[in-house]
FIMILUM-233721 format. One record per residue (C-alpha): residue in one letter; z, x, y. Coordinates in steps of 0.1 Angstrom, whole numbers, padded with zeros to 4 digits, always signed. Example, Ala and Ser with C-alpha at 12.3 -4.5 7.8 and 13.67 -1.06 7.14 Angstrom:
<rs>
A+0078+0123-0045S+0071+0137-0011
</rs>
This chain:
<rs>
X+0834+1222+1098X+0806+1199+1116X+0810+1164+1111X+0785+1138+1119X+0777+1100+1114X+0796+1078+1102X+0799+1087+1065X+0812+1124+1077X+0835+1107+1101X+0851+1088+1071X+0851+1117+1052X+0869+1136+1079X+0899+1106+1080X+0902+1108+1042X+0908+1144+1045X+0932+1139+1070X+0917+1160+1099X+0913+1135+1118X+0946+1116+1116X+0963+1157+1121X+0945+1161+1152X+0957+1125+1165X+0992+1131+1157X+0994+1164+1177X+0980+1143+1208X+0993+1110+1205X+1010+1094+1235X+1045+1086+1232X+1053+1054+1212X+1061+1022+1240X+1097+1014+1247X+1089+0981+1231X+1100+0972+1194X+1086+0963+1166X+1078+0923+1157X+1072+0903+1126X+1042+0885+1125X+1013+0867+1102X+1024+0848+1071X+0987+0852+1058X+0979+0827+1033X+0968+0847+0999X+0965+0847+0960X+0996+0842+0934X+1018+0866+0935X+1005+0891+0958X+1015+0932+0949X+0994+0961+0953X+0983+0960+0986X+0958+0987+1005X+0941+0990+1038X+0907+1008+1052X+0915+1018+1088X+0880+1022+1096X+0871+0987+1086X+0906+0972+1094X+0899+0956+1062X+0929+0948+1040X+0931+0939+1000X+0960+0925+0982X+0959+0927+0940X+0970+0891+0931X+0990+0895+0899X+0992+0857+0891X+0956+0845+0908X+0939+0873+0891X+0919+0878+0927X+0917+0902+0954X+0918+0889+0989X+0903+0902+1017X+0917+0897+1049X+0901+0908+1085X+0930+0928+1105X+0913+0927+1135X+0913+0885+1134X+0938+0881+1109X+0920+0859+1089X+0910+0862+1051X+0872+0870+1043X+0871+0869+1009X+0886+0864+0976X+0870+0881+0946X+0875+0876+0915X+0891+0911+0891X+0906+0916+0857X+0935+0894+0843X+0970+0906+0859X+0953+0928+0891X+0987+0953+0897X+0975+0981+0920X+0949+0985+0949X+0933+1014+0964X+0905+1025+0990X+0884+1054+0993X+0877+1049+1028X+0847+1079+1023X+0823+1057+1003X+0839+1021+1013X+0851+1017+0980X+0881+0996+0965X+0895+1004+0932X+0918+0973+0913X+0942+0977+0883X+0941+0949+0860X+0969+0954+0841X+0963+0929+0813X+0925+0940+0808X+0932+0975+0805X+0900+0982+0831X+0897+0989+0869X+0878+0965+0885X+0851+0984+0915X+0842+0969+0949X+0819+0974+0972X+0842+0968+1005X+0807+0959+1021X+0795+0930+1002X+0825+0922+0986X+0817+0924+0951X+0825+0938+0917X+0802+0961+0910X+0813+0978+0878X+0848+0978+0854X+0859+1008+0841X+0879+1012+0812X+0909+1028+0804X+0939+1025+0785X+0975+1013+0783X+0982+0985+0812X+0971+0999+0843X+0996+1000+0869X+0993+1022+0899X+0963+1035+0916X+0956+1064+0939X+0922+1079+0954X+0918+1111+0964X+0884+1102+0991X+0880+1140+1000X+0872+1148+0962X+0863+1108+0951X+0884+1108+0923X+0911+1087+0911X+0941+1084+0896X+0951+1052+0872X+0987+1053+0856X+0989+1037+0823X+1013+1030+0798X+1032+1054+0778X+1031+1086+0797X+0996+1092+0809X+0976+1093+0841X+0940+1089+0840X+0913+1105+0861X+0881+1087+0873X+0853+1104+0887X+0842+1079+0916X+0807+1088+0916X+0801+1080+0875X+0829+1061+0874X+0837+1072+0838X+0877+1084+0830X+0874+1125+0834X+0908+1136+0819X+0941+1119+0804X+0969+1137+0818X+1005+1135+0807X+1032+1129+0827X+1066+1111+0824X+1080+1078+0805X+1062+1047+0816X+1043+1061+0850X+1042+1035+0882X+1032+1041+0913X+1011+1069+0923X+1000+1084+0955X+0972+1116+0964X+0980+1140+0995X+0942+1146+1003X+0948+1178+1025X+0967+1196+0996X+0945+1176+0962X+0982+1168+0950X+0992+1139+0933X+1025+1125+0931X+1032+1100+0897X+1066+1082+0897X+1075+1079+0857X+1099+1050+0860X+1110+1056+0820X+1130+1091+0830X+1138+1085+0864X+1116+1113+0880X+1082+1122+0895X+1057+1145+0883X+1036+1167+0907X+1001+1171+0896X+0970+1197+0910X+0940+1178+0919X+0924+1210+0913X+0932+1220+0875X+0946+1188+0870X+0981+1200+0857X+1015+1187+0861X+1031+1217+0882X+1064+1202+0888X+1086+1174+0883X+1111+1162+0903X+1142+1145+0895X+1163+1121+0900X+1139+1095+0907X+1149+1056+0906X+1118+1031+0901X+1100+1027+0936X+1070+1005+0933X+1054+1029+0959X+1047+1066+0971X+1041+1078+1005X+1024+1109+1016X+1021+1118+1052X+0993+1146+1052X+0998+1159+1083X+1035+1173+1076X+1032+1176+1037X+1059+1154+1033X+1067+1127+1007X+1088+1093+1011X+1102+1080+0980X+1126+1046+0981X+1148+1039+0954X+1170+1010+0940X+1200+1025+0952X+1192+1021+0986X+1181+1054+0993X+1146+1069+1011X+1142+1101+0998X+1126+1127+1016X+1105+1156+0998X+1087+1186+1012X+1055+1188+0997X+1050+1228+1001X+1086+1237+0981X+1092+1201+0959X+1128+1197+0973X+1142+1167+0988X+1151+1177+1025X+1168+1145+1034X+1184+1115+1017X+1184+1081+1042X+1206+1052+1028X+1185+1025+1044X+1195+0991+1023X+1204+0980+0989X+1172+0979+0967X+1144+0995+0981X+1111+0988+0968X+1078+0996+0986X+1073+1024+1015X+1042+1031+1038X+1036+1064+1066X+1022+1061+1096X+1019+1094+1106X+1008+1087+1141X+1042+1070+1150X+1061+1094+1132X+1071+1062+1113X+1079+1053+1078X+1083+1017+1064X+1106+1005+1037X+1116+0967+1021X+1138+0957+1004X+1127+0928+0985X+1163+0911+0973X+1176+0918+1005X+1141+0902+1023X+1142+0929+1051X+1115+0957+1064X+1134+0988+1076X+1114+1010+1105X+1124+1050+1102X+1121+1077+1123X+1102+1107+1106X+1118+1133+1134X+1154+1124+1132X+1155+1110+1098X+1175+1078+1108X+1164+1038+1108X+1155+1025+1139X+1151+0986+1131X+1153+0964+1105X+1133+0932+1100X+1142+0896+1082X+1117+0887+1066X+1134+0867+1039X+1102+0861+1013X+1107+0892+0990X+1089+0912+1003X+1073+0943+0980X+1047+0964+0987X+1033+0979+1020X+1002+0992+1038X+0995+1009+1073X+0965+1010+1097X+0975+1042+1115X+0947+1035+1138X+0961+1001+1151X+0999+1008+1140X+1001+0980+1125X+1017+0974+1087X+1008+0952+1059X+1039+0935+1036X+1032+0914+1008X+1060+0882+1005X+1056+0875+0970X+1085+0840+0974X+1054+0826+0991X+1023+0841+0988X+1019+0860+1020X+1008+0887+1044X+1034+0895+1070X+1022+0922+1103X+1044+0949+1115X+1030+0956+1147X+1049+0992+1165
</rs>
């Protein structure tokens, strides 16, 4: 495949060629460890929260300010805040077409942003409080879970809902493996995830077993899926076979999780407990665990700058993981 300019370059990263090939020659991580930085001023009640590695751009879904902010990972500093739906829940990026995609639960729509100029430029529609959002950016499509037991599919390019697809009890948190076109749906009503084809849009498994993680992660480059619980547990699930390989007790309630495939590390908090746990992805065991001590909830990695994102929703923050 030839690749050029910067569109195909994005393209390539949303794939996930580009992040496989880094991972195969990475250096070795530095003997250093991980620190706890930022406390970035944002909107009420920060939760979704997504990043654009090729713009270091990062956007938090404000539940109680009804605002996305925009904050600058390179200076650390917020650059905008724009103005969504009522209740924003979930964020998402297709990094192929510089493109943020906002849940507003209480609106039943999806608020659209050009990550350029920093505006809505179009609300779709849908149905049944929004909650989680995904993007596929190899195929520009995405996945909204709404209430009841349905996942909806936008096409990015007319931004018009595609397909309904049903899945478990009261669907959450979703996440897209671009390499494969799976999506993963966690239905918190029945405690299990549901496995869908990108490709005939069809649920093809479901997993069990399943206990209400705000958050999915996918690392492309194995196939593998990270899963936290509120028993304290980080489940691990080949994405080729659907079977959990690996069960990690990390802490007491875990809530959000982000991949960075590059360090071979996963990221988990646990929001009554107010700590980040760092895992290894090779031996499967926590390496370091953070106080951070403002709940904090949801997660988001530049691979490219190994740095994390974690929103403190005690006091409307940003914290930085940097590895």
């Amino acid at each position: 495949m030839l690749i050029s300019g910067k569109s195909g370059f994005r393209l390539a990263l949303a794939a996930g060629f580009v992040l496989a090939a880094a991972a195969v020659t990475a250096a070795p991580a530095l003997a250093a460890g991980p620190t706890l930085t930022g406390a970035i001023q944002v909107g009420g009640a920060p939760f979704g929260i997504a990043v654009d590695p090729l713009t270091s751009a990062v956007y938090t879904a404000n539940s109680a300010g009804n605002s996305v902010t925009v904050i600058d990972g390179r200076t650390r500093r917020v650059t905008g805040t724009i103005p969504v739906g009522h209740a924003p829940s979930g964020v998402a990026v297709n990094t192929a077409t510089d493109t943020v995609y906002v849940t507003n639960s209480a609106d039943n729509s999806v608020s659209v942003i050009n990550g350029k100029t920093k505006k809505v430029t179009a609300t779709i529609p849908v149905t049944g409080g929004p909650t989680g959002v995904a993007v596929n950016s190899a195929t520009n499509t995405v996945y909204v879970a709404t209430g009841g037991r349905s996942l909806q599919v936008i096409n990015g390019r007319t931004r018009t809902v595609t397909r309904t697809i049903t899945v478990g009890v009261n669907p959450g948190a979703v996440a897209v493996n671009p390499v494969t076109n799976t999506v993963y749906v966690a239905n918190l009503g029945n405690v299990s995830m549901s496995v869908i084809s990108g490709r005939t849009n069809t649920v093809t498994a479901t997993i069990q077993n399943i206990q209400f993680p705000q958050q999915i992660a996918v690392d492309s480059t194995t196939n593998t899926v990270y899963v936290p619980d509120d028993i304290g547990r980080l489940l691990v699930i080949n994405g080729a076979t659907n079977t959990r390989t690996a069960t990690i007790q990390v802490a007491g309630e875990l809530q959000g999780v982000a991949v960075n495939p590059l360090t071979s590390t996963v990221y988990v908090t646990d929001e009554f407990d107010g700590t980040i746990s760092l895992v290894n992805t090779h031996t499967n065991t926590v390496t370091a665990t953070l106080a951070d001590g403002h709940l904090p909830l949801t997660l988001a990695v530049n691979p490219l700058t190994a740095t994390a994102y974690v929103t403190n929703r005690a006091n409307n923050t940003v914290s930085l993981i940097s590895n």
